[in-house]
C-alpha positions, 0 to 999 in steps of 0.5 A: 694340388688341384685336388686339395683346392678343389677340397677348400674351394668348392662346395656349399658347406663351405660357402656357408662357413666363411658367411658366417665368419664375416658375420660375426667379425663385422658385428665384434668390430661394431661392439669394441669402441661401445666398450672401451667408451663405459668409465670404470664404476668406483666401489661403492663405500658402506652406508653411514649409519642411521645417527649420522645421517640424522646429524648431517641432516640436522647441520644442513638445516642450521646455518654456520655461525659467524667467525668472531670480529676482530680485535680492536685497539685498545683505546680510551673512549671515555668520554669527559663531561663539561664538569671533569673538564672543569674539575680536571683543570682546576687540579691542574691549576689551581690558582684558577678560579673555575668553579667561581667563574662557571657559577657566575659567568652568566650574571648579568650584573656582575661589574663596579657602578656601571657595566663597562667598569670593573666588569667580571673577566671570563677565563677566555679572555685571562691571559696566561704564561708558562700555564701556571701564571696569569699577567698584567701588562700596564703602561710599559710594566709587565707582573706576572701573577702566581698565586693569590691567597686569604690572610686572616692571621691574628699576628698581622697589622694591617688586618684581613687581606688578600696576599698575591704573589708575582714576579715584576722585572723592577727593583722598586715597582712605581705603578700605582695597581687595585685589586679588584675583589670577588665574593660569593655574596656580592654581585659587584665587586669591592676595589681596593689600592694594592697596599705594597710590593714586599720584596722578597729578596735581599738587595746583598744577595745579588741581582738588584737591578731592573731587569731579572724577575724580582719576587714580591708579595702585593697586599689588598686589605679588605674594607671593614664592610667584607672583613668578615668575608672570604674572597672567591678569586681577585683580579690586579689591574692598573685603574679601578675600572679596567677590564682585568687579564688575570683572575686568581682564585683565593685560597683559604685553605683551612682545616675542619677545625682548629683541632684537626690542624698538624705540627709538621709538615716540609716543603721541597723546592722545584725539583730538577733531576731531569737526568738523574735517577734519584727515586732509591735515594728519595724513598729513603728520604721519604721514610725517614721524614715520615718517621720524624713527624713530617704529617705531609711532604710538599714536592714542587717540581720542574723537570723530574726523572721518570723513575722520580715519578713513580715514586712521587705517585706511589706516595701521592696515591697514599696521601704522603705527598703532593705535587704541584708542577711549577714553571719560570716566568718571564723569558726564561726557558722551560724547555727540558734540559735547557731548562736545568743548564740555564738554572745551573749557570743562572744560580741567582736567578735560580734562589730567587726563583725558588721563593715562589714555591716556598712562599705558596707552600706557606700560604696554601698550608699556613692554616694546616700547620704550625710548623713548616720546614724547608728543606731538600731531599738530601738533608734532614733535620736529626733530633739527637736526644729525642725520638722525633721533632715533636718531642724535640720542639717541647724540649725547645720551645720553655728554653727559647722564650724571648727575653721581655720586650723582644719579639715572638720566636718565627723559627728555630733553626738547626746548625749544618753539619756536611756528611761529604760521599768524599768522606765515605769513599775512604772507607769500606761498606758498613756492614749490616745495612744495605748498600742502596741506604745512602744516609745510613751507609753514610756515618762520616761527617765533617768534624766542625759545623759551618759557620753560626748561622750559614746554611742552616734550616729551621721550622717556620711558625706559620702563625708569625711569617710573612715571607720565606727564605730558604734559610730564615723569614724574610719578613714577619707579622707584628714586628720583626723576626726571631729565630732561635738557634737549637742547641746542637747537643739537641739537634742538627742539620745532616746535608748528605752532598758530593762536595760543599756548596760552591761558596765554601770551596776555599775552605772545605779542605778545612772542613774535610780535614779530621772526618769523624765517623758518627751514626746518630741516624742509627736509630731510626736504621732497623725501622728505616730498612724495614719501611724503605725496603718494603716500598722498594720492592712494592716499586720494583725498583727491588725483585720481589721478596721470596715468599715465607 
C-alpha cells in the first residue's frame, strides 16, 4: 500500500500530468455555452432562375393596381328639363293648358280694358280638386270643372262655341257665369255670357234634388269677330272681371284632314276592377273589338288591377289604346277600395258619374270619328250577317232613312241579348277552344231579348250628338234625336254577365228559362284564339310557346 501510493503520488512526471489535464478541462468548460449559443443555420433553397428574377424585379418597380369600387345603387339620376316637366304634366292632364300659359305668362298685356279686369291666371294661382278638375267657387255656389272643348259642327244652331263640362251640386243652377276666352292671337281676352247649363241627366232617373253632383254642359258661343278662331284654354267666372281659379285648355282635336277621319272607335267607362283580375278576359275582349272595326279603344279608369295594367300598357305601346285616369269630384271618395264600396252602394251616383267621361270621350274625338259606341268590357256589339260593323252600318244605314220631315238618324242601337255564367255552368267545356276564352266558351244565352229599348247599346253619330247616355243621346244639334233599332236578324247586343242586372231580378228566371245554345261569335273563333293567345303569351300571363 505505501509502495502503490508512493508509485501514483510522487515524482515529476506525474506533476506534469495532472496540470495538464486541469488545463484542458477549464478551457472545454469556457467553449461549451459559446457553442450551444450558435442557431442552427436553415438549408439554403436553390437560386430562382434568372427570368424570375427579372420578373420580381419588374413587379417590385410598378405599383399594384387598385381593387375595383364598389357597386352602386341602382338609381334614376336622370335629370328632367323644365320643358319634360311641362310636357309630362300636360300628358298627365290634359284639360291644362301648359303650353299656352308658358308662351304667354310674361305678357304684360294680357288682361279685359284694364290690368285688374280679366287678368290672364297663372297655373299657380288655379285651383285644383281631386287633380283632374279645376273649380269656381262664387256667392255660395261651387262648379267643378272637367273639360273644355271646341265645337265647330255644322249641325249646331247656335254657332262656333266652346262646351265645358262640370259637375254643380244644383238641379237648376241661378248664378249668372262668363266665359273668359284666350286666343293665340289676341292679347286681351274675349268675354262672353255662359249660354246655358244643359243637364245631362234625366230628372226620372233619380237624384233630382240639390245636393248630389249634378253633370251639365255650359256653352260660350263665340262672337262673330273670333268665329273664324280656335280658343287656346277658357276660364269660367261669376263677373266679367274676376280673377279666374280655373283655366282649361280647349281641345280641337281634329284629324289632318277629313280624309284621315275613322268610322269606329269605343269608349269604355271608368274602369274599377281594383280587386279583380280580369286582363285574360280583357285581351280577348280587346281582340275581338279590334277584329270587328274598333280603329281605337278609349279606357277611363279609376282603380284597376295590376295585371288590368299591363295589359292596358301592352296595347297603349301599340297605338290600340289609350288611357285617361279619372277621379270623382266633390266629396266624394277616391281612396282605393273605399272608392269601389261607395260606387257599389251609391249606383245613381255612380251613372251620373259615368257621364263625364262618356261625354269627354265624344268631345275629345268627335272630329276623329263618326261613329262611337259605348260600350263595357263584358259586351259587344255581334254583326250576324256581315264580317264587321262596317259592313253591317252599309247594310243599315239605306234601311234607316227617316221618313220626311223626321229628324236625321243620332244612332243605331242594337237590342240586348244576356249570355248568363249561370247558363254555361250547366254544361260541360266546349271543346276545341281554350277554357281561358270566356265569350267563346260561353254560347248559351237567354231564349228572349230584354225589352224593346232596355239596355241596349248603339253607335253615336258624333256629327249629331250633343250629349250621351250610356245607352241613347241625351240631347242632339239641329233638333231632337233619333235612334234607329237594328234589325236583330243583323245585329245584337251579347252582355256576357254572372247574372241579370239588378233591376231585372224579378223576371230574370224568366229570361233564364229555355237557354238556347247559339255560337254566332264562332266565326271570328280560329282568328280570335290566334291573336288573343299570341298576346298572352307575349304578356305572360301563358308560358312561353315551344319553339317550332
Amino acid at each position: 500500500m505505501r509502495g502503490c501510493v508512493a508509485r501514483w503520488c510522487g515524482g515529476r512526471p506525474r506533476a506534469r500530468y495532472v496540470a495538464a489535464l486541469l488545463g484542458w478541462s477549464a478551457l472545454l468548460a469556457l467553449a461549451l455555452p459559446r457553442l450551444q449559443s450558435v442557431p442552427r443555420a436553415p438549408p439554403r433553397a436553390p437560386a430562382p432562375p434568372a427570368r424570375l428574377l427579372l420578373q420580381s424585379e419588374l413587379s417590385a418597380s410598378t405599383p399594384t393596381p387598385s381593387p375595383p369600387p364598389a357597386a352602386l345603387p341602382a338609381t334614376d339620376t336622370r335629370v328632367l328639363s323644365e320643358e319634360q316637366l311641362r310636357a309630362e304634366a300636360e300628358r298627365r292632364l290634359p284639360s291644362l293648358p301648359l303650353a299656352y300659359w308658358h308662351k304667354h305668362k310674361d305678357d304684360k298685356n294680357k288682361y279685359y280694358k284694364k290690368k285688374d279686369c280679366a287678368p290672364f291666371p297663372s297655373i299657380y294661382d288655379l285651383e285644383f280638386h281631386n287633380t283632374y278638375w279645376q273649380t269656381l267657387r262664387a256667392k255660395g255656389d261651387v262648379f267643378h270643372l272637367y273639360g273644355a272643348y271646341m265645337d265647330a259642327r255644322n249641325a249646331s244652331r247656335i254657332g262656333p262655341a266652346v262646351r265645358v263640362l262640370a259637375v254643380h251640386d244644383r238641379i237648376k243652377p241661378t248664378l249668372a257665369t262668363h266665359c273668359q276666352l284666350w286666343f293665340e292671337e289676341r292679347e286681351a281676352p274675349v268675354v262672353v255670357r255662359n249660354l246655358e247649363y244643359k243637364y245631362v241627366w234625366n230628372s226620372k232617373w233619380g237624384n233630382y234634388r240639390d245636393g248630389p253632383l249634378q253633370p251639365y254642359l255650359l256653352a260660350c258661343v263665340l262672337p262673330a269677330e273670333v268665329r273664324h278662331l280656335v280658343p287656346a284654354s277658357v276660364s269660367i267666372v261669376a263677373n266679367p272681371c274676376d280673377r279666374a281659379t280655373n283655366n282649361l285648355r280647349v281641345h280641337n282635336d281634329r284629324p289632318p284632314t277629313p280624309a284621315d277621319r275613322k268610322e269606329f272607335a269605343v269608349c269604355v267607362k271608368g274602369l274599377d276592377f281594383l280587386h279583380e283580375d280580369l286582363s285574360v278576359r280583357l285581351v280577348e275582349w280587346i281582340e275581338l273589338i279590334r277584329m270587328l272595326g274598333a280603329h281605337k279603344i278609349f279606357f277611363y279608369e279609376l282603380q284597376v288591377h295590376p295585371n288590368i295594367t299591363k295589359v292596358l300598357d301592352h296595347y297603349n305601346a301599340l297605338g290600340v289604346t289609350e288611357v285617361t285616369p279619372v277621379t270623382l269630384p266633390g266629396g266624394q271618395p277616391n281612396l282605393p277600395g273605399l272608392q269601389h264600396m261607395y260606387l257599389k252602394k251609391k249606383t245613381t251616383h255612380k251613372r251620373q258619374m259615368e257621364l263625364i267621361p262618356y261625354n269627354d270621350c265624344l268631345y275629345r274625338h268627335m272630329y276623329q270619328y263618326r261613329w262611337l259606341a259605348l260600350l263595357d268590357i263584358d259586351e259587344v256589339i255581334v254583326p250576324l250577317e256581315d264580317a264587321d260593323w262596317s259592313a253591317l252600318m252599309r247594310r243599315a244605314l239605306p234601311l234607316s232613312v227617316p221618313a220626311q220631315g223626321k229628324p236625321p238618324r243620332s244612332s243605331y242601337h242594337a237590342s240586348n241579348l244576356y249570355y248568363l255564367d249561370s247558363l254555361q255552368h250547366e254544361h260541360a267545356w266546349e271543346e276545341g277552344v281554350p277554357r281561358y276564352m270566356h265569350m267563346l266558351q260561353h254560347v248559351y244565352r237567354t231564349r228572349n231579348f230584354t225589352k224593346p229599348g232596355q239596355y241596349v247599346k248603339a253607335f253615336h253619330e258624333t256629327d249629331r250628338v250633343l250629349a250621351l247616355h250610356n245607352h241613347f243621346p241625351l240631347a242632339c244639334l239641329g233638333g231632337a234625336c233619333s235612334s234607329y233599332a237594328l234589325d236583330t236578324r243583323l245585329a245584337r247586343l251579347q252582355h256576357y254577365r254572372a247574372d241579370c242586372v239588378t233591376a231585372l231580378s224579378k223576371s230574370c228566371a224568366q229570361l233564364r228559362a229555355q237557354p238556347v245554345r247559339d255560337t254566332a261569335l264562332w266565326r271570328w273563333r280560329e282568328p280570335l284564339v290566334e291573336r288573343a293567345t299570341r298576346t298572352l303569351h307575349a304578356l305572360g300571363f301563358l308560358p312561353p310557346e315551344p319553339h317550332r
